[in-house]
Each structure stands twice: as structure tokens, then as C-alpha cells.
DRENTORKOL-3810 file (N, C-alpha, C; in nm, 4 decimals):
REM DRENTORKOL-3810
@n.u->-0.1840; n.v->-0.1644; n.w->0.0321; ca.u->-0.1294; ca.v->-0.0445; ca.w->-0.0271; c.u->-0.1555; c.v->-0.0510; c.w->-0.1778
@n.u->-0.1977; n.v->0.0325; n.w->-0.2242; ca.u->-0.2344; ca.v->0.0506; ca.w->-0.3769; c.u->-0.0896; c.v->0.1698; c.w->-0.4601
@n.u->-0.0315; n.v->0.0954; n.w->-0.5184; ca.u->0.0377; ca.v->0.2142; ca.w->-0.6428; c.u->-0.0087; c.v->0.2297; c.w->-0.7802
@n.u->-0.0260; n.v->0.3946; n.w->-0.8108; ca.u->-0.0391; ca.v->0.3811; ca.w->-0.8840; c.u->0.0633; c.v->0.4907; c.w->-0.9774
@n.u->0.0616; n.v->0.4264; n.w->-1.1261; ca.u->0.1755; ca.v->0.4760; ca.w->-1.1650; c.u->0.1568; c.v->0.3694; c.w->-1.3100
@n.u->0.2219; n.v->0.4707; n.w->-1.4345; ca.u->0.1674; ca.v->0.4545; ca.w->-1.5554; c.u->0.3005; c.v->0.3863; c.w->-1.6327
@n.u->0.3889; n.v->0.3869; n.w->-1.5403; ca.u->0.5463; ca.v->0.3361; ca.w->-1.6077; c.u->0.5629; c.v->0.2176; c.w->-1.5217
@n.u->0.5632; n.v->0.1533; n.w->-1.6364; ca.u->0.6068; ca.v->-0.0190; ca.w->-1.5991; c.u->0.7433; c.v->-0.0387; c.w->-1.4986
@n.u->0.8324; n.v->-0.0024; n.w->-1.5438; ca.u->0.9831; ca.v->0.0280; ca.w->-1.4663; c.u->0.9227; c.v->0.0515; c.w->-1.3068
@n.u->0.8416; n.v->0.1625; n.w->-1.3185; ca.u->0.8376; ca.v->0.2440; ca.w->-1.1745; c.u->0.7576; c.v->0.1105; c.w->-1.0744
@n.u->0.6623; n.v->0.0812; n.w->-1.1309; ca.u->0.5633; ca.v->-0.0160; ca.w->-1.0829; c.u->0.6491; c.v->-0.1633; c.w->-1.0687
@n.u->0.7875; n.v->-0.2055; n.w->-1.1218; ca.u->0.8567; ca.v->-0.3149; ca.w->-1.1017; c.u->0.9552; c.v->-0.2625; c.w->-0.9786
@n.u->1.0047; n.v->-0.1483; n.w->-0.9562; ca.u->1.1254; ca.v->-0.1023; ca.w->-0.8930; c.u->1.0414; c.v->-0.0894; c.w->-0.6903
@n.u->0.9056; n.v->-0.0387; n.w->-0.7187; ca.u->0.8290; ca.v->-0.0516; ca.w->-0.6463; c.u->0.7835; c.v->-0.1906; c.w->-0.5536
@n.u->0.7501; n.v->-0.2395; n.w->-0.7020; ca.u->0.6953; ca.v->-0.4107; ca.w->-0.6134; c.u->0.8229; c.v->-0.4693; c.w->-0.5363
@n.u->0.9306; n.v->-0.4817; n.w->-0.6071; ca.u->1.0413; ca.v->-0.5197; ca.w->-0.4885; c.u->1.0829; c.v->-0.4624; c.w->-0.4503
@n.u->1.0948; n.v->-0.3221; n.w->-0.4057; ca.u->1.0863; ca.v->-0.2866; ca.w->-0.2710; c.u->0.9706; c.v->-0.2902; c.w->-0.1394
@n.u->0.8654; n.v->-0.2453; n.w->-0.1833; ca.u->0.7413; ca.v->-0.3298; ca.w->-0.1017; c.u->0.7576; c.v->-0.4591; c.w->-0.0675
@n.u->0.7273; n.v->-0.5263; n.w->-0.1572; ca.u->0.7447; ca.v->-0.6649; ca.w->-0.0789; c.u->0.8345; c.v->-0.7016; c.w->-0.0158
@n.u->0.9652; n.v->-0.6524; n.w->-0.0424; ca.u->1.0912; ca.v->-0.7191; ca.w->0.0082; c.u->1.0959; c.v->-0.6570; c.w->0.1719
@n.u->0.9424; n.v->-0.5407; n.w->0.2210; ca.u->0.8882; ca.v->-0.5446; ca.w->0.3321; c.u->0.8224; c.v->-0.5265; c.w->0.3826
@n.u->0.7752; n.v->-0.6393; n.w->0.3156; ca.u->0.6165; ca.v->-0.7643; ca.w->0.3493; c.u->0.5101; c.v->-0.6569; c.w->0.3479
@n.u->0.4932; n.v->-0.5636; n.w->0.2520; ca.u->0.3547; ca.v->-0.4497; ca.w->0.2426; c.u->0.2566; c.v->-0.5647; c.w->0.1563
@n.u->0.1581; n.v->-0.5682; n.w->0.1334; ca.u->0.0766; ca.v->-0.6264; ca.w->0.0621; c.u->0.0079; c.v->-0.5055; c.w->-0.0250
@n.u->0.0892; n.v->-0.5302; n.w->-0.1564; ca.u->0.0620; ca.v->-0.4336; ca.w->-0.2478; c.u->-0.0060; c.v->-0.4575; c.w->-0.3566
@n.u->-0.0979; n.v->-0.3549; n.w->-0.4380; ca.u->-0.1849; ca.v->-0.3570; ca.w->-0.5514; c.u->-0.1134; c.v->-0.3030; c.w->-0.6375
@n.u->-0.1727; n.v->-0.2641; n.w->-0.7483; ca.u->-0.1213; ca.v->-0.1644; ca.w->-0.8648; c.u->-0.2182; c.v->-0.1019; c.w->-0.9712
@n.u->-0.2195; n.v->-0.0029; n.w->-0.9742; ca.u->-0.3167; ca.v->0.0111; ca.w->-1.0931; c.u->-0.2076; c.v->0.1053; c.w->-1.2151
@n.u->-0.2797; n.v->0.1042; n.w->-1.3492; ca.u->-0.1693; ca.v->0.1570; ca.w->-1.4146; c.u->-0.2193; c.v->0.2853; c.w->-1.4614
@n.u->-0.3238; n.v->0.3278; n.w->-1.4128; ca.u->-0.3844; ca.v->0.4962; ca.w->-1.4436; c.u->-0.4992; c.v->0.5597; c.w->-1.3299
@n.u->-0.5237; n.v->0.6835; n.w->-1.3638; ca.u->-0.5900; ca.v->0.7012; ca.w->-1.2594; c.u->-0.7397; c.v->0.6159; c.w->-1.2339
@n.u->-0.8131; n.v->0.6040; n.w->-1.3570; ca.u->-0.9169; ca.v->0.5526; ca.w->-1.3571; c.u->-0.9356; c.v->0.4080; c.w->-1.2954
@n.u->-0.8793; n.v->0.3154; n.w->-1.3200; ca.u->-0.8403; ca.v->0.1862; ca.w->-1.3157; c.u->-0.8024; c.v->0.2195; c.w->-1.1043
@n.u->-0.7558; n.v->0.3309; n.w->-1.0570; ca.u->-0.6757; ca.v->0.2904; ca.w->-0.9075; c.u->-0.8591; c.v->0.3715; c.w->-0.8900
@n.u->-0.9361; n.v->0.4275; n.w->-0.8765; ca.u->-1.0589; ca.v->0.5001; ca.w->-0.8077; c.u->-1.1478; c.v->0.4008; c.w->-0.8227
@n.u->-1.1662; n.v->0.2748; n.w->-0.9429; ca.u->-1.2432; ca.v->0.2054; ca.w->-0.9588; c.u->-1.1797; c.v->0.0839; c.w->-0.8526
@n.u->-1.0516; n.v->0.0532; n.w->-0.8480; ca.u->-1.0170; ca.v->-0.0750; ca.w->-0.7156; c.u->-1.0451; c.v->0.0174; c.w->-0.6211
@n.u->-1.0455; n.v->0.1252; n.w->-0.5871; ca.u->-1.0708; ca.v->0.1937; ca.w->-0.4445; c.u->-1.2032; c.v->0.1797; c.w->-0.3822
@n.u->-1.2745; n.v->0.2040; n.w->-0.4445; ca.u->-1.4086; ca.v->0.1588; ca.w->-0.4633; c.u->-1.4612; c.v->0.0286; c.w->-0.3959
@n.u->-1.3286; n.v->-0.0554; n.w->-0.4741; ca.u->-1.3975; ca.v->-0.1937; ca.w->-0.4352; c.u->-1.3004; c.v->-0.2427; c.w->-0.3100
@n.u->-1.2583; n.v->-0.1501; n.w->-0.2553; ca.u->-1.1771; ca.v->-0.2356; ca.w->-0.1466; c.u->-1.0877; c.v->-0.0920; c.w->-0.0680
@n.u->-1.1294; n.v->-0.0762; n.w->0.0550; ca.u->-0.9984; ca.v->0.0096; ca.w->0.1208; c.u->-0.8608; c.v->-0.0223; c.w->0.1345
@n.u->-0.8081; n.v->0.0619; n.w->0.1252; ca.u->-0.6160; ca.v->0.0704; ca.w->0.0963; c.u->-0.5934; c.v->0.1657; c.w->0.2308
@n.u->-0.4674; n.v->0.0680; n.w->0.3308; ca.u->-0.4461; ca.v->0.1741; ca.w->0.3941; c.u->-0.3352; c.v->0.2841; c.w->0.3624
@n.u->-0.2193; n.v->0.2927; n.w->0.2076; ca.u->-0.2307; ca.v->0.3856; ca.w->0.1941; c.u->-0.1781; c.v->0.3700; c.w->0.0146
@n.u->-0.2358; n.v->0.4908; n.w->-0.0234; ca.u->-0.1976; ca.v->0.5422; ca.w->-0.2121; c.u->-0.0638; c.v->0.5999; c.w->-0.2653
@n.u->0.0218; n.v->0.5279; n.w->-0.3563; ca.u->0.1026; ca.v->0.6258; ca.w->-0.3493; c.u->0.0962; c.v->0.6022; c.w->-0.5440
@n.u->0.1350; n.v->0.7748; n.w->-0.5665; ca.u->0.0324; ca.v->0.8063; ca.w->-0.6441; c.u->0.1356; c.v->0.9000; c.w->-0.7409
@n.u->0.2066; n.v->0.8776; n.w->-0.8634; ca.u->0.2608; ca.v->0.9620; ca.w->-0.9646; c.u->0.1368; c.v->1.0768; c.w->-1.0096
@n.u->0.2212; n.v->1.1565; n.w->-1.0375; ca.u->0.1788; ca.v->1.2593; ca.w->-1.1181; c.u->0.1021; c.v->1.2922; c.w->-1.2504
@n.u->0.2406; n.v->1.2789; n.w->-1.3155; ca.u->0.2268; ca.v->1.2605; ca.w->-1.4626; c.u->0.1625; c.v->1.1002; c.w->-1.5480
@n.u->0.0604; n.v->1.1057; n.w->-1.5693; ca.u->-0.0084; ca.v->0.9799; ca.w->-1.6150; c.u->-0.1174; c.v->1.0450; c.w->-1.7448
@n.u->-0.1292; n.v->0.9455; n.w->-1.8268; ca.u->-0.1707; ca.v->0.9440; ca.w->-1.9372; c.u->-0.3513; c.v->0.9871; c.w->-1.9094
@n.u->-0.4174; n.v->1.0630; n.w->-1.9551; ca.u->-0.6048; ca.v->1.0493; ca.w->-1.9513; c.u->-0.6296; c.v->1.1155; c.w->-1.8223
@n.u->-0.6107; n.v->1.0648; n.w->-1.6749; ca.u->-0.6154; ca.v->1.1263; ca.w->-1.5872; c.u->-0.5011; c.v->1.1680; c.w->-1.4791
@n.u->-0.4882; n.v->1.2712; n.w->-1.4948; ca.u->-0.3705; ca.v->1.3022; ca.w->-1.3810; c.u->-0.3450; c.v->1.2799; c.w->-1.2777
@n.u->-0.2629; n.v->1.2700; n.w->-1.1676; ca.u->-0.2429; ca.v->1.2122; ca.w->-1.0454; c.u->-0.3591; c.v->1.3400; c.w->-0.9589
@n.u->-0.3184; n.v->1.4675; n.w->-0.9915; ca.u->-0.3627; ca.v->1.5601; ca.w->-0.9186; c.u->-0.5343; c.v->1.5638; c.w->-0.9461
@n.u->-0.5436; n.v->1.5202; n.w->-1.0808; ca.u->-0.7162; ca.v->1.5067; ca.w->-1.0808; c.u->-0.7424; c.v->1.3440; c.w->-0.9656
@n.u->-0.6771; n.v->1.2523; n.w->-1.0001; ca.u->-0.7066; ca.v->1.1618; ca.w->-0.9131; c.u->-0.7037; c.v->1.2044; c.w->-0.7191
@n.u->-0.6489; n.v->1.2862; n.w->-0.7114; ca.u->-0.6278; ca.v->1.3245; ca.w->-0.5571; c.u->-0.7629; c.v->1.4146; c.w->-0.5615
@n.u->-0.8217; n.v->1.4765; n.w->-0.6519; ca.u->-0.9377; ca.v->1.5617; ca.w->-0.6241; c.u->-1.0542; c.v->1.4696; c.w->-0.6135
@n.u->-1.0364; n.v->1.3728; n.w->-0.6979; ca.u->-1.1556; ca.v->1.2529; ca.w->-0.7012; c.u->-1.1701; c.v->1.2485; c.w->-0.5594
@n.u->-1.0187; n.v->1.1553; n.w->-0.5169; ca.u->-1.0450; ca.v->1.0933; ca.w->-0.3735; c.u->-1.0803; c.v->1.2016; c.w->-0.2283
@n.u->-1.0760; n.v->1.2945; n.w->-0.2542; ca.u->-1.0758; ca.v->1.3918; ca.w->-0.1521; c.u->-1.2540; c.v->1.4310; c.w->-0.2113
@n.u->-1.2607; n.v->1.4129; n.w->-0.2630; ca.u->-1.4387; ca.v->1.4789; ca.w->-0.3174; c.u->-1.5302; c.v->1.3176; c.w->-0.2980
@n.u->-1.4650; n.v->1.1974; n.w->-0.2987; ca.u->-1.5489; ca.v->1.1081; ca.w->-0.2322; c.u->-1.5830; c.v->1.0512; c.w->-0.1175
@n.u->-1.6935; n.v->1.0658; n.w->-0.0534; ca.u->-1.6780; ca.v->1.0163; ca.w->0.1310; c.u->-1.6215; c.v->0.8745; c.w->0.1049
@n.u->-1.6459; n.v->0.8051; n.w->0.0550; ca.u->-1.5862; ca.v->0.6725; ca.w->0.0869; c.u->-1.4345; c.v->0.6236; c.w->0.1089
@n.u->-1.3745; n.v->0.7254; n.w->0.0370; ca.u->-1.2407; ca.v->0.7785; ca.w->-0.0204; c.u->-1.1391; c.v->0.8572; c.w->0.0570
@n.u->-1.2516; n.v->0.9652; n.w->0.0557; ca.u->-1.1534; ca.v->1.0890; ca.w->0.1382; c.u->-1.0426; c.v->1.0477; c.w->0.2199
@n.u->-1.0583; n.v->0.9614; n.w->0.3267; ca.u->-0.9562; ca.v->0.9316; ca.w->0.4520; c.u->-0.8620; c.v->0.8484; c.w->0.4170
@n.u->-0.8555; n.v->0.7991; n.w->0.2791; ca.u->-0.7030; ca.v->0.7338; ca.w->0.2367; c.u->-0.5968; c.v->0.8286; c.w->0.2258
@n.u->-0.5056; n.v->0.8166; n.w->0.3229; ca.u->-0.3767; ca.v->0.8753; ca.w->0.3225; c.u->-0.3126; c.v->0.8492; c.w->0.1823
@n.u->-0.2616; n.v->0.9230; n.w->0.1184; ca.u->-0.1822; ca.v->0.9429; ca.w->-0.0297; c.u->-0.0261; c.v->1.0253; c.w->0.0123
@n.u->0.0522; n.v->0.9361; n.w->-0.0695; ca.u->0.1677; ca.v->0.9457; ca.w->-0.0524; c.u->0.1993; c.v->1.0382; c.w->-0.2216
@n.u->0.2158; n.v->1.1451; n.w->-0.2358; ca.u->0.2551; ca.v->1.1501; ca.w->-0.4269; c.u->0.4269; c.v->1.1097; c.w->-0.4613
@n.u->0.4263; n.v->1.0168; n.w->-0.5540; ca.u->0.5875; ca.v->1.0137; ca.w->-0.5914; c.u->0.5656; c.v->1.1036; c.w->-0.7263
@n.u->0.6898; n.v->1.1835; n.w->-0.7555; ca.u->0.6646; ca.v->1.2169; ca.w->-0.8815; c.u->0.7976; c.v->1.3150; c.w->-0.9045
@n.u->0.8551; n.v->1.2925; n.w->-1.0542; ca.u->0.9628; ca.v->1.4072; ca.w->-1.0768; c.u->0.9147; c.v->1.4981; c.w->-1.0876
@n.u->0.8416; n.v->1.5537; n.w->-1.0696; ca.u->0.7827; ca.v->1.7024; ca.w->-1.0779; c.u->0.8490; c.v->1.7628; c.w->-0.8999
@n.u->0.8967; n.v->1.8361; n.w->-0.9123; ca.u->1.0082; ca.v->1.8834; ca.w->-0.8144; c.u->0.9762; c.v->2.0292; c.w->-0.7549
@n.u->0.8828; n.v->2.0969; n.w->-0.8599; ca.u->0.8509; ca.v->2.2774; ca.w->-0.8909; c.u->0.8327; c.v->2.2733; c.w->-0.7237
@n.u->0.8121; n.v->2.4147; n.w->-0.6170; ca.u->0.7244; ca.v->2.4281; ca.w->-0.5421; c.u->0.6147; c.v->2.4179; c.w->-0.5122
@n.u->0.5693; n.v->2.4822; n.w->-0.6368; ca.u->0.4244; ca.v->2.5079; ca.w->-0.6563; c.u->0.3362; c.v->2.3495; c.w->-0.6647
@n.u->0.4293; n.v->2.2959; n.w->-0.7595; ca.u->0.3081; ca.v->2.1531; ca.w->-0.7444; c.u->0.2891; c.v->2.0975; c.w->-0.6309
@n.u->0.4364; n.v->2.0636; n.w->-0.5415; ca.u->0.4314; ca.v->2.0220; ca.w->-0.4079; c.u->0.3318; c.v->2.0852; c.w->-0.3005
@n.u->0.3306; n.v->2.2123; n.w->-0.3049; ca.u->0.2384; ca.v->2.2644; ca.w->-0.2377; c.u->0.0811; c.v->2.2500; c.w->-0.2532
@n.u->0.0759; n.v->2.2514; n.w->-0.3990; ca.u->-0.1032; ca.v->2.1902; ca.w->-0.4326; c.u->-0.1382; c.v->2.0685; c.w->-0.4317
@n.u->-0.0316; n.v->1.9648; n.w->-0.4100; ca.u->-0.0755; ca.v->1.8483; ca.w->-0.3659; c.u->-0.0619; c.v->1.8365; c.w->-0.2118
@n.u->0.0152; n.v->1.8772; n.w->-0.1359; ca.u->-0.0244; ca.v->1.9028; ca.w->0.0122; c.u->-0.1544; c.v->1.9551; c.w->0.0679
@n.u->-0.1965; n.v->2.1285; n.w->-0.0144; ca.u->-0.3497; ca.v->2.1331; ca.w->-0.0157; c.u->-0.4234; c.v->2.0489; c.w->-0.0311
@n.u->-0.4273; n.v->1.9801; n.w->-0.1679; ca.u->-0.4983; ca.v->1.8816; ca.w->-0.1672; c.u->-0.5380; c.v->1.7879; c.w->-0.0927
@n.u->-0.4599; n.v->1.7487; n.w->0.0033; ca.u->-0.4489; ca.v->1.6394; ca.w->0.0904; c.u->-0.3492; c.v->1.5551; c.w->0.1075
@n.u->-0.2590; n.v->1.5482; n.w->0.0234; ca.u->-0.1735; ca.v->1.4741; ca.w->0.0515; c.u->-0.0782; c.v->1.4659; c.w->0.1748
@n.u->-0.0621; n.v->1.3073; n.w->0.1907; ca.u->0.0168; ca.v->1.3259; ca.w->0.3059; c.u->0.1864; c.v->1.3181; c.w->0.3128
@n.u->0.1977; n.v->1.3183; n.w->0.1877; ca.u->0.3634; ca.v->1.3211; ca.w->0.1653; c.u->0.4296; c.v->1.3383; c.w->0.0450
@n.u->0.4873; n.v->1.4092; n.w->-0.0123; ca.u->0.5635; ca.v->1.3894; ca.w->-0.1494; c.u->0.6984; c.v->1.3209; c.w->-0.1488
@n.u->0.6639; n.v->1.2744; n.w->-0.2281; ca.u->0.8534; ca.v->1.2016; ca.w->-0.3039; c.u->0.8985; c.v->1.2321; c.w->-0.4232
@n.u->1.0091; n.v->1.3091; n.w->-0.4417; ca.u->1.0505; ca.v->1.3388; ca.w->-0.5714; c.u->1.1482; c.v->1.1861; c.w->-0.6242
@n.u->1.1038; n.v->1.1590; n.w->-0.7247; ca.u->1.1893; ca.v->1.0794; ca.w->-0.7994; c.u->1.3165; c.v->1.1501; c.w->-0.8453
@n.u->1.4497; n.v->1.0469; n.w->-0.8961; ca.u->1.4592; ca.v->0.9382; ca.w->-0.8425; c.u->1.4577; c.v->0.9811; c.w->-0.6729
@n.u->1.4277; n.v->0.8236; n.w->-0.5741; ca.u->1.4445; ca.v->0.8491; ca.w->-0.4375; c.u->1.4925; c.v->0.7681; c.w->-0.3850
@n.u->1.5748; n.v->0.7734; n.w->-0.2892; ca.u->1.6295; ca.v->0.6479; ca.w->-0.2351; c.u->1.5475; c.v->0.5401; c.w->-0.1320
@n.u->1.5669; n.v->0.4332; n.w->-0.1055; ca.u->1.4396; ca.v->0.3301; ca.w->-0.0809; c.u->1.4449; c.v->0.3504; c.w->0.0932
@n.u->1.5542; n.v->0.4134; n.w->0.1353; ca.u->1.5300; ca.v->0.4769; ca.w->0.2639; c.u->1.4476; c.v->0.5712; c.w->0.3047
@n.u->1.4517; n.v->0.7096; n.w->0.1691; ca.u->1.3672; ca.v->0.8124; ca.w->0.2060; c.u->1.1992; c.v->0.7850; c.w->0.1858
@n.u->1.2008; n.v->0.6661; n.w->0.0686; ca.u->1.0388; ca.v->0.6521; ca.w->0.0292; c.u->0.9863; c.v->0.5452; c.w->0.1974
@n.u->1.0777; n.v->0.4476; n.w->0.2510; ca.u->0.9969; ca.v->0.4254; ca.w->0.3151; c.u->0.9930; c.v->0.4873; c.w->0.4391
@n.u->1.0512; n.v->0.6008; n.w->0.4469; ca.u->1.0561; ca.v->0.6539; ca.w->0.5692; c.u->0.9258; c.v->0.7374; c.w->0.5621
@n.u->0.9356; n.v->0.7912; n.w->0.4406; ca.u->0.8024; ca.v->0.8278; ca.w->0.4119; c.u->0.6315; c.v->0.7244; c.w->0.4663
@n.u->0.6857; n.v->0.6511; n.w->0.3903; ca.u->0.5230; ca.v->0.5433; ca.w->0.4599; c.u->0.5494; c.v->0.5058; c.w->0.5635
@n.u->0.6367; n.v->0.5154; n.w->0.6556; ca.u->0.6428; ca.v->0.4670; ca.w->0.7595; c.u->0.6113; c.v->0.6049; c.w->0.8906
@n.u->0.6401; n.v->0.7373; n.w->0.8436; ca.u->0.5624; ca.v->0.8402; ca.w->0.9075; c.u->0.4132; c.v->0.8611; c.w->0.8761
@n.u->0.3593; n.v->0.7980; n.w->0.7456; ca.u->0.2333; ca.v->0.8020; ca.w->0.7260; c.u->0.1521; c.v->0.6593; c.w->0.8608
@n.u->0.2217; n.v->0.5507; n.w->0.8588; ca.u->0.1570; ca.v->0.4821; ca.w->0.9418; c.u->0.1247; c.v->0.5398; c.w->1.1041
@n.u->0.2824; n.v->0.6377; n.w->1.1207; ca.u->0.3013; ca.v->0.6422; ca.w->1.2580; c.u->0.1594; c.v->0.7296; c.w->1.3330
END
């Protein structure tokens, strides 16, 4: 599983919850940095903030959906962005789930855990 996400906090609050069940997790801290490990290795799944510094989460979801190698990684978006409208253009996009921050560690993994099912 690859996260990516530009806030240190988010990326610590993350790792122990992942691990604490047993996911074998990456991290990247922008968009550029998570398309270049994608590249070098399949993830079975992305979960992917929004708001990030240089490249956006939503430009990063266009990357991965515009690369064959790419395309079929399931993406999870976490993000306080809450509007309708964004939720809905990242569903177009492809995504396979949103999480509004804050979230509770029940709803996020219930979330990856309907993405596996």
C-alpha cells in the first residue's frame, strides 16, 4: 500500500494504524515522488490527499488513470475537502473511495477493506 500525503502528522497517524494491521506500507510525501515509486513497483492500493504542495492529489489521479501501467491501482482519496463537487470528480476520476478527514480508524479501514473485497 502506498500513502501519499504532504503532512508529516497525517503520514505518522497513518503508519500506526496500518501497521498495527500488518498492511505493508510505503509513503511518499508529494505527488511526484508517489508516480515515480509507482513506476517502480505495483501497490495494491493508493491512498491519496488532496491538497499537496506542486502537484495535486487530483492531478496525481489523472496521471495514474492516463498511464497503462498505472491505471488499475485502486485509489482510496483521504482529504478535508468535504464540497460535493470534489467528491464527485474524484469518483469520475476513478477513484475507488473517499475519506473525509478527520476519520475514524474504523471508517478508513472499512474503507480499504471494501476496496480489497
Amino acid at each position: 500500500m502506498l500513502v501519499v500525503d504532504d503532512d508529516e502528522f497525517q503520514r505518522s497517524v497513518l503508519r500506526k494504524l496500518l501497521m498495527a494491521e500488518h498492511y505493508d506500507v510505503k509513503f511518499a510525501e508529494n505527488g511526484l515522488d508517489a508516480l515515480e515509486m509507482m513506476r517502480q513497483r505495483q501497490y495494491d492500493l493508493v491512498l491519496l490527499d488532496l491538497l499537496m504542495p506542486g502537484m495535486s492529489g487530483l492531478d496525481v489521479m489523472q496521471q495514474i488513470r492516463m498511464h497503462p501501467g498505472l491505471a488499475a491501482a485502486p485509489v482510496i482519496i483521504i482529504s478535508g475537502e468535504h464540497e460535493k463537487e470534489t467528491v464527485v470528480e474524484c469518483l469520475q476520476l476513478g477513484a475507488s473511495g473517499y475519506v473525509v478527514k478527520p476519520y475514524t480508524r474504523k471508517t478508513l479501514l472499512a474503507k480499504i477493506a471494501k476496496t480489497f473485497a
